[in-house]
MARSE-725504 format. One record per atom (N, C-alpha, C, O): atom name; residue in three letters; x, y negated, z negated. Coordinates in steps of 0.001 Angstrom, whole numbers, padded with zeros to 6 digits. Layout:
MARSE-725504
SITE site code       x       y       z
SITE   CA  ALA       X       Y       Z
...
This chain:
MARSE-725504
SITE site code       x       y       z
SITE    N  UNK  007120 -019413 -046134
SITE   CA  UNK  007791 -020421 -045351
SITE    C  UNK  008285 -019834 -044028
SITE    O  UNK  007915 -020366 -042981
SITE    N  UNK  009031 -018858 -044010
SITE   CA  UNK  009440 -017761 -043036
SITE    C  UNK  008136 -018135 -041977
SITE    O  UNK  008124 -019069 -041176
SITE    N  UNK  006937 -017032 -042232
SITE   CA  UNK  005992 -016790 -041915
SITE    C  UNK  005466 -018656 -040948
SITE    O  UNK  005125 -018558 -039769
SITE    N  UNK  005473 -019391 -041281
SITE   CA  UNK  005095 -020522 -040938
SITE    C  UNK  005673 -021440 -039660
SITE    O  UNK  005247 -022220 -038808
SITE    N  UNK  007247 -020673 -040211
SITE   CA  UNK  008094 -021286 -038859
SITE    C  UNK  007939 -020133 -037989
SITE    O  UNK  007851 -020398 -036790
SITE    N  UNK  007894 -019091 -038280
SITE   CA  UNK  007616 -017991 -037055
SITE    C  UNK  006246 -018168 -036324
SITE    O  UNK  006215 -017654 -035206
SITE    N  UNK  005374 -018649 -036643
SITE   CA  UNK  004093 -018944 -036033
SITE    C  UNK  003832 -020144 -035462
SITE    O  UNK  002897 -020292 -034675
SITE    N  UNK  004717 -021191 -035847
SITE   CA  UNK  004684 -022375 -035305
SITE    C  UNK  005935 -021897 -034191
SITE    O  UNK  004895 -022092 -033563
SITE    N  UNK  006499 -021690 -033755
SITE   CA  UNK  007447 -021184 -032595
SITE    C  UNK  006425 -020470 -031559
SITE    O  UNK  006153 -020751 -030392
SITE    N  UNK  006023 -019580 -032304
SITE   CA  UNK  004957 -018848 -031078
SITE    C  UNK  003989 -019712 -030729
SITE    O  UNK  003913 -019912 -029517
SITE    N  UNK  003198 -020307 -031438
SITE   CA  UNK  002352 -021419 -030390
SITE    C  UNK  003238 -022352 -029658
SITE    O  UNK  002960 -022553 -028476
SITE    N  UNK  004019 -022810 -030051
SITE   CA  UNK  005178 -024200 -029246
SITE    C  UNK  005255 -023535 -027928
SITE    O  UNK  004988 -024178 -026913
SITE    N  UNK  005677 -022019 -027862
SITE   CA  UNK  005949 -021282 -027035
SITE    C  UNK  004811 -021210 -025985
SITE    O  UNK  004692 -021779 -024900
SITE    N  UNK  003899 -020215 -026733
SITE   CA  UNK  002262 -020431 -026255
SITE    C  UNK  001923 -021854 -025253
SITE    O  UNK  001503 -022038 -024110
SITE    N  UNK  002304 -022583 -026228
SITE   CA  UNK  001625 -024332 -025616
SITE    C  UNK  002791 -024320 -024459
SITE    O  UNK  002287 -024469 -023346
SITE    N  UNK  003788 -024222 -024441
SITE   CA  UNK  005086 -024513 -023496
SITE    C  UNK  004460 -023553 -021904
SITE    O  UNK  004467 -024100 -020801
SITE    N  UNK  004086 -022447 -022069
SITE   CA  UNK  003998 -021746 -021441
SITE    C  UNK  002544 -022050 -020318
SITE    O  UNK  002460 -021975 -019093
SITE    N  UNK  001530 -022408 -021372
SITE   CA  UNK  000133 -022889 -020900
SITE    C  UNK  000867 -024033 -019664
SITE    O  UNK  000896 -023832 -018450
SITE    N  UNK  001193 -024747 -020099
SITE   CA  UNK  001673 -026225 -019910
SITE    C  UNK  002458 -025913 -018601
SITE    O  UNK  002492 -026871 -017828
SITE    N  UNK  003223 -024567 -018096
SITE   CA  UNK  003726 -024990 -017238
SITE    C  UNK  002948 -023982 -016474
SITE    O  UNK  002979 -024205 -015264
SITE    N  UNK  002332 -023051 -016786
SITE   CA  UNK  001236 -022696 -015518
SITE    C  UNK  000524 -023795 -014936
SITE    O  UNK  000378 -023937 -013722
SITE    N  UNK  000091 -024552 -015797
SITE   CA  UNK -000870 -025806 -015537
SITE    C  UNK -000844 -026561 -014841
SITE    O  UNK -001791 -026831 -014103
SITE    N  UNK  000588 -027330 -014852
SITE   CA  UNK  001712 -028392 -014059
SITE    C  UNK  001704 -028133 -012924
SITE    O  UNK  001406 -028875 -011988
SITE    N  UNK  002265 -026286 -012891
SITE   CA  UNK  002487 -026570 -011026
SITE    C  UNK  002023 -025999 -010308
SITE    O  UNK  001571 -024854 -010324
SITE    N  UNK  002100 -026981 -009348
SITE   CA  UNK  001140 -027066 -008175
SITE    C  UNK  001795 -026501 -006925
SITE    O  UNK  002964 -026794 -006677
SITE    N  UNK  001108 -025718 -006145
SITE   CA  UNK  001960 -025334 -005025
SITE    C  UNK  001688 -026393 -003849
SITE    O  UNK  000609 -026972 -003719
SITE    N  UNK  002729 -026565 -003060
SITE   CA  UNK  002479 -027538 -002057
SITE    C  UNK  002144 -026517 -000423
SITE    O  UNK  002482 -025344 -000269
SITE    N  UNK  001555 -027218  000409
SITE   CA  UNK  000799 -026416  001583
SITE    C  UNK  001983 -025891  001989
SITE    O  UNK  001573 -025002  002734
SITE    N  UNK  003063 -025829  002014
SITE   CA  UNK  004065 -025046  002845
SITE    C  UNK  004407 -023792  001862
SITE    O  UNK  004744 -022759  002442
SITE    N  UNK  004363 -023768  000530
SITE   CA  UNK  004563 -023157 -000234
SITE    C  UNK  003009 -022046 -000204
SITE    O  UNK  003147 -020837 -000387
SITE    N  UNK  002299 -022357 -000078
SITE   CA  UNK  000784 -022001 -000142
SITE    C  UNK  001020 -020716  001215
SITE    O  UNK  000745 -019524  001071
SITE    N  UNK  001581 -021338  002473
SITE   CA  UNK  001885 -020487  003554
SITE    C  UNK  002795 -019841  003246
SITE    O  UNK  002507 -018782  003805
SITE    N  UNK  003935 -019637  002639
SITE   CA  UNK  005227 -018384  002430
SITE    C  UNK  003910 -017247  001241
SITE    O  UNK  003892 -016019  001332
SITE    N  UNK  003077 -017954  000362
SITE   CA  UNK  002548 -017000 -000526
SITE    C  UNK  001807 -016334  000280
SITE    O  UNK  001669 -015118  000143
SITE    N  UNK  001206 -017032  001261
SITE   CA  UNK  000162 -015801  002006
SITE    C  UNK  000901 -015065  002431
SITE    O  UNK  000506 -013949  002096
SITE    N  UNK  002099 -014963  003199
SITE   CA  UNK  002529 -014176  004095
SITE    C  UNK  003181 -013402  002948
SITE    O  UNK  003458 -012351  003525
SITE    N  UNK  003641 -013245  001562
SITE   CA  UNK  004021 -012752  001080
SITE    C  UNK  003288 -011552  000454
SITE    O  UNK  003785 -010454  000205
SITE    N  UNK  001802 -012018  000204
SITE   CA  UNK  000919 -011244  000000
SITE    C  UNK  000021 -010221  000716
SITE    O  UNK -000775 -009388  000283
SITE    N  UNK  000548 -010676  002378
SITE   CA  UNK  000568 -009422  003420
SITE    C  UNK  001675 -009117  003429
SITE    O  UNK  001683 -008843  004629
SITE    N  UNK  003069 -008833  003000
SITE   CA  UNK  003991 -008384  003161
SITE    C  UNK  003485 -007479  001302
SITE    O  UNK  004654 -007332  000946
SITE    N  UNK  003214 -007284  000909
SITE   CA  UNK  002253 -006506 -000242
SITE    C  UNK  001756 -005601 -000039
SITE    O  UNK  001824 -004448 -000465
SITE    N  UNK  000886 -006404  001060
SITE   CA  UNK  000060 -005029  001738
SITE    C  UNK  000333 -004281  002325
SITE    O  UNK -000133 -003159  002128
SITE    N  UNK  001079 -004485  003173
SITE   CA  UNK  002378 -003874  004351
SITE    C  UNK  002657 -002766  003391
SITE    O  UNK  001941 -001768  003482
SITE    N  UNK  003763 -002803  002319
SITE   CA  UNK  004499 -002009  001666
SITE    C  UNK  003064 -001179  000894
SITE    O  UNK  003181  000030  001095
SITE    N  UNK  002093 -001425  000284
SITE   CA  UNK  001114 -000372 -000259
SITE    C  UNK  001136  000331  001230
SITE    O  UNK  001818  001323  001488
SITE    N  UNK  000467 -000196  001960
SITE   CA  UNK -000172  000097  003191
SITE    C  UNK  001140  001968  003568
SITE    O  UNK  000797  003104  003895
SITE    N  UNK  002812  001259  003239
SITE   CA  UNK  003346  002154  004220
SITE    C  UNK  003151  003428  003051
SITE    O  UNK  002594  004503  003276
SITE    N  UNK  003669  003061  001958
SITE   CA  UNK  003818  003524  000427
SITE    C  UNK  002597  004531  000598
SITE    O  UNK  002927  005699  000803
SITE    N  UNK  001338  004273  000548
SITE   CA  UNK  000164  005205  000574
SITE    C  UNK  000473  006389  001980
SITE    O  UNK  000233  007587  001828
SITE    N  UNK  000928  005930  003071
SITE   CA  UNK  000991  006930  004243
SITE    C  UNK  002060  007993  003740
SITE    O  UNK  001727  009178  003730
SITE    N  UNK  003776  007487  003176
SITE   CA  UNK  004351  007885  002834
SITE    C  UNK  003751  009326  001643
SITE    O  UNK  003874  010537  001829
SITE    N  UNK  003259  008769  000737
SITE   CA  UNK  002407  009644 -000480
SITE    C  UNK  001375  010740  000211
SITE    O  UNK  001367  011928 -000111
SITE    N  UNK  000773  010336  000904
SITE   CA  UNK -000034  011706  001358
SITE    C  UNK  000397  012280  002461
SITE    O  UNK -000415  013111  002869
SITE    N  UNK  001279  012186  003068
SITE   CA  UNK  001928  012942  003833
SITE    C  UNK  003021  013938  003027
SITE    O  UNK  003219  015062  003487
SITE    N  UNK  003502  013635  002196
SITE   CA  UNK  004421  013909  001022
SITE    C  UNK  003516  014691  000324
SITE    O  UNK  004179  015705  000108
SITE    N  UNK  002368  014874 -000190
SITE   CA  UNK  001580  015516 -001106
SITE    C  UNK  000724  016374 -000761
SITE    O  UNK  000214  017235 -001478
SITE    N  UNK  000464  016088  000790
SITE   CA  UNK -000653  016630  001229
SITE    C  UNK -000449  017298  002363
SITE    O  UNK -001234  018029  002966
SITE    N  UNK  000685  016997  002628
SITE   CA  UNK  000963  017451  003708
SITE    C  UNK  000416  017091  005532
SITE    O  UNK  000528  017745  006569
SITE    N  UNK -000179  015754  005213
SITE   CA  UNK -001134  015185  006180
SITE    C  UNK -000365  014608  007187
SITE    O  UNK  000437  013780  006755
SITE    N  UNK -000350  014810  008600
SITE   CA  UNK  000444  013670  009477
SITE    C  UNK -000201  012734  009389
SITE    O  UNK -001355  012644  009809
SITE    N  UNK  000734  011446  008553
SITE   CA  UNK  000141  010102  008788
SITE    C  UNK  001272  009296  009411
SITE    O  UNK  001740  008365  008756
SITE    N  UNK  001802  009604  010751
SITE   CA  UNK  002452  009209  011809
SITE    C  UNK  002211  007312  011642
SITE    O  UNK  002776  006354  011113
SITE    N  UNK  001074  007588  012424
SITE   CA  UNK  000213  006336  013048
SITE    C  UNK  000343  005530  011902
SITE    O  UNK  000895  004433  011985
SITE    N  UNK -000220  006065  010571
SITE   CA  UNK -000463  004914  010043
SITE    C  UNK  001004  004403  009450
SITE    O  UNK  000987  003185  009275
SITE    N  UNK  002405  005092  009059
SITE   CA  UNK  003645  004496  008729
SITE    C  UNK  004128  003745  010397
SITE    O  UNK  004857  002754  010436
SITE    N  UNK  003741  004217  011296
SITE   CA  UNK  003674  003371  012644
SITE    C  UNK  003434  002214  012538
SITE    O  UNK  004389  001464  012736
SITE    N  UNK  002253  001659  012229
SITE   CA  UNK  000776  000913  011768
SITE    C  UNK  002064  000020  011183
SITE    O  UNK  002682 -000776  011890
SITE    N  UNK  002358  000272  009827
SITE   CA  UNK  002726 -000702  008515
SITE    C  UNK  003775 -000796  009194
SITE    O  UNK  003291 -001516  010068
SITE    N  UNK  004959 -000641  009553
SITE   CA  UNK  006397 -000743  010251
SITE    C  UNK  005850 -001857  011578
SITE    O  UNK  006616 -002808  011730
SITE    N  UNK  005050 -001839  012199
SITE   CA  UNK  004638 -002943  013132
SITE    C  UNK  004137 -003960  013217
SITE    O  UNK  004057 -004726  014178
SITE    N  UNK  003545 -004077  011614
SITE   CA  UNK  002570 -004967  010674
SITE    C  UNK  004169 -005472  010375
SITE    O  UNK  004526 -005923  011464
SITE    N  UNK  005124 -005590  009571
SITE   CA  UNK  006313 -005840  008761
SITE    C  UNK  006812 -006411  010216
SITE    O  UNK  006829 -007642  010214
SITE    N  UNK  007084 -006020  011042
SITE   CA  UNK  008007 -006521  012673
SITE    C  UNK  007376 -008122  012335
SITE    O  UNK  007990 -009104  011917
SITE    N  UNK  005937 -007976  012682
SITE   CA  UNK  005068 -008993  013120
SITE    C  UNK  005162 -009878  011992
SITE    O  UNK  005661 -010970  012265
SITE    N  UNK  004806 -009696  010764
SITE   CA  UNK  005216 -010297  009297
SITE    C  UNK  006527 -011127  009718
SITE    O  UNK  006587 -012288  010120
SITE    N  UNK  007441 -010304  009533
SITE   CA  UNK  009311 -010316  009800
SITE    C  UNK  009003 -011748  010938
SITE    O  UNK  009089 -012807  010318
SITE    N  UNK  008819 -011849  011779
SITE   CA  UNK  008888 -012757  013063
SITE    C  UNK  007869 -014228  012807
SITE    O  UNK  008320 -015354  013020
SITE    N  UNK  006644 -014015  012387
SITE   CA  UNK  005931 -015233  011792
SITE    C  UNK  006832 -015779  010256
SITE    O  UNK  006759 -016997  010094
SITE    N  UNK  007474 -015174  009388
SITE   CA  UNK  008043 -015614  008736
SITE    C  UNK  009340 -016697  009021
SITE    O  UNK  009573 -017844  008640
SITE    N  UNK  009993 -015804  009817
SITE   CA  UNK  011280 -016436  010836
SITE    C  UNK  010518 -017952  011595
SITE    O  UNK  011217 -018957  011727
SITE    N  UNK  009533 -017948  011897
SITE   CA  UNK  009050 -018896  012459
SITE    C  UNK  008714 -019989  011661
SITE    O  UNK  009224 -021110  011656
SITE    N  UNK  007634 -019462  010864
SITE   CA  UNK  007650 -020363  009334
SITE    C  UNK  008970 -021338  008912
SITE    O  UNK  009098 -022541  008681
SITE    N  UNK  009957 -020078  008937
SITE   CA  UNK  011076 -020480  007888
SITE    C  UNK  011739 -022204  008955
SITE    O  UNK  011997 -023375  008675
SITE    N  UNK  011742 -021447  010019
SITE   CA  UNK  012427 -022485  010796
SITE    C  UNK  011735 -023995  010907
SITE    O  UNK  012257 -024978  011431
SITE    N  UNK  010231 -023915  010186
SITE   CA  UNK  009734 -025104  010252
SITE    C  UNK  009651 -026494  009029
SITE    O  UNK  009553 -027718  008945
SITE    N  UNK  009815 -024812  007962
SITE   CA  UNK  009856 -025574  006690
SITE    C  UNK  010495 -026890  006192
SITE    O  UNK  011619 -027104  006647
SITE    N  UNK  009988 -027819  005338
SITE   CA  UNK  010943 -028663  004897
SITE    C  UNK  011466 -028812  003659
SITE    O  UNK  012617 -029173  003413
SITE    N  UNK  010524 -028501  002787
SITE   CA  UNK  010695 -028161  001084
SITE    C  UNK  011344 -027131  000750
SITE    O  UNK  011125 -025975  001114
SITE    N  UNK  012534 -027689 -000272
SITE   CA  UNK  013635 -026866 -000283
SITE    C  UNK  012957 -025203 -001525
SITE    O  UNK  013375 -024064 -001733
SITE    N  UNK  011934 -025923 -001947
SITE   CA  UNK  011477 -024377 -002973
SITE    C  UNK  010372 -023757 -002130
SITE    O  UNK  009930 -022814 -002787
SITE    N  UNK  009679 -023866 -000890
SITE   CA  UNK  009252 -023311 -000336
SITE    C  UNK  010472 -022584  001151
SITE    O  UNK  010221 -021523  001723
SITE    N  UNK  011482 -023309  001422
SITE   CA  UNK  012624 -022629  002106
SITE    C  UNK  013201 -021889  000897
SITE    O  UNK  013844 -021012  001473
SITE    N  UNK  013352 -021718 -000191
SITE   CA  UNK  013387 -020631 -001240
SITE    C  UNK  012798 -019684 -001235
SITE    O  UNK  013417 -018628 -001106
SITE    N  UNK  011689 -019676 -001343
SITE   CA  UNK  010882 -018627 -001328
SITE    C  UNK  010452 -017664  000135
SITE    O  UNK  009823 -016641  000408
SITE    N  UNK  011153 -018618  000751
SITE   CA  UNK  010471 -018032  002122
SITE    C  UNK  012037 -016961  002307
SITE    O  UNK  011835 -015862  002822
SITE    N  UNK  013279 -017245  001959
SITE   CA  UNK  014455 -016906  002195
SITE    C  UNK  014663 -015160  001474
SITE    O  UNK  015308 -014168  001813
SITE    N  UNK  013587 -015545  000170
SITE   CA  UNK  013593 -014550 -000849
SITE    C  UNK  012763 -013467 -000270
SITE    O  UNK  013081 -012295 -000474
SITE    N  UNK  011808 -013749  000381
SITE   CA  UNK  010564 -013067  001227
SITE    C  UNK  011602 -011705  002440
SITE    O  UNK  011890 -010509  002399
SITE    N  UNK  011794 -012755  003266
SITE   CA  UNK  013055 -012465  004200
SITE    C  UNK  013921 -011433  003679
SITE    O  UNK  013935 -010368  004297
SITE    N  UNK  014583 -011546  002741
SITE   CA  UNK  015420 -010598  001616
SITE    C  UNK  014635 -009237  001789
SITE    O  UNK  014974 -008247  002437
SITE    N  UNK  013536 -009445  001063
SITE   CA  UNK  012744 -008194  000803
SITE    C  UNK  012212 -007296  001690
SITE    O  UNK  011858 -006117  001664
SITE    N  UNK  012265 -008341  002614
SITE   CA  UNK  011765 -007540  004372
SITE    C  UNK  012999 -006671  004834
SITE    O  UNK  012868 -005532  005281
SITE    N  UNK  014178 -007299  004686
SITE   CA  UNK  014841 -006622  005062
SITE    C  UNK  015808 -005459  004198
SITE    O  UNK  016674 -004697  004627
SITE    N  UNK  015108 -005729  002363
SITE   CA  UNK  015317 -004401  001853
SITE    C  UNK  014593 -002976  002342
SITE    O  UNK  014988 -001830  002557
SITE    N  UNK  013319 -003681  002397
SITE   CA  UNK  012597 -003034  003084
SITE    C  UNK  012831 -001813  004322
SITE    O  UNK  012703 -000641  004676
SITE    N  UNK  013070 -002538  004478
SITE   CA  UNK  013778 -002318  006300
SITE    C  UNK  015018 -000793  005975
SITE    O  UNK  015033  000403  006269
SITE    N  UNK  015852 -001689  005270
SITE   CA  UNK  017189 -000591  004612
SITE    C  UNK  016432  000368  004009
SITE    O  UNK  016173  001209  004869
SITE    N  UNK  015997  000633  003068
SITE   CA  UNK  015615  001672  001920
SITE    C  UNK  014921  002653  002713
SITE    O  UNK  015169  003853  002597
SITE    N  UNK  013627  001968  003918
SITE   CA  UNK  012842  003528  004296
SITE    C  UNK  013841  003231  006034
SITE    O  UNK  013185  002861  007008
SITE    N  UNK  015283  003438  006158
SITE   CA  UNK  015923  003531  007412
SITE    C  UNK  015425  003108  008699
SITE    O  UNK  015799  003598  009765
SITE    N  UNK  014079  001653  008502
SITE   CA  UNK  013654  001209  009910
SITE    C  UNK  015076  000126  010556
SITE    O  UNK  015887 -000669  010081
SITE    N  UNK  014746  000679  011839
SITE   CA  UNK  015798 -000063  012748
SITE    C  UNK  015135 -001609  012665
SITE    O  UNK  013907 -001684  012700
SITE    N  UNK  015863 -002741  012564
SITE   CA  UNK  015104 -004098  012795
SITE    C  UNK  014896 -004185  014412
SITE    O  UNK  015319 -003489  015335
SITE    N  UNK  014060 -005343  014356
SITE   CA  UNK  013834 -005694  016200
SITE    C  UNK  015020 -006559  016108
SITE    O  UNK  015432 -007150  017106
């Protein structure tokens, strides 16, 4: 009996879970904070990898933590632009949360903002 209600919970769960990947839908303003979020991804591998082999290898990779820090400015400023256009309050969510991270970003490896 145990056994029966524990397995019927995990599918309910299962099904609950299917069900809300399924449901939602991103709307086009929301669609634009994900792209830019997913070059702000790349940005951070992008600086993260220069950081690592310069660190390991001893390699000047100047240019390329240059590179990603100017990529993030440019990110940082089309976002700000974005944000100011938005109208949907879970895509001005997400875009706010984005923003956040840019500017952890920013703090943690000591870049000055523009």
């Amino acid at each position: 009996m145990g056994k029966t209600i524990v397995a019927l919970v995990l599918i309910a769960a299962a099904g609950y879970f299917v069900y809300q990947q399924l449901e939602r839908t991103s709307s086009e303003e929301e669609e634009l904070v994900a792209h830019l979020r997913d070059r702000y991804a790349a940005v951070v591998n992008t600086f993260a990898s220069a950081a690592g082999r310069s660190g390991t290898i001893g390699l000047d990779t100047t240019m390329d933590a240059d590179a990603a820090v100017n990529a993030m400015k440019k990110l940082r400023a089309e976002l700000e632009a974005l944000r100011a256009r938005l109208t949907e309050e879970r895509a001005v969510r997400k875009a706010d949360e984005l923003l956040e991270k840019i500017d952890n970003f920013y703090r943690k490896n000591d870049i000055i903002r523009p």
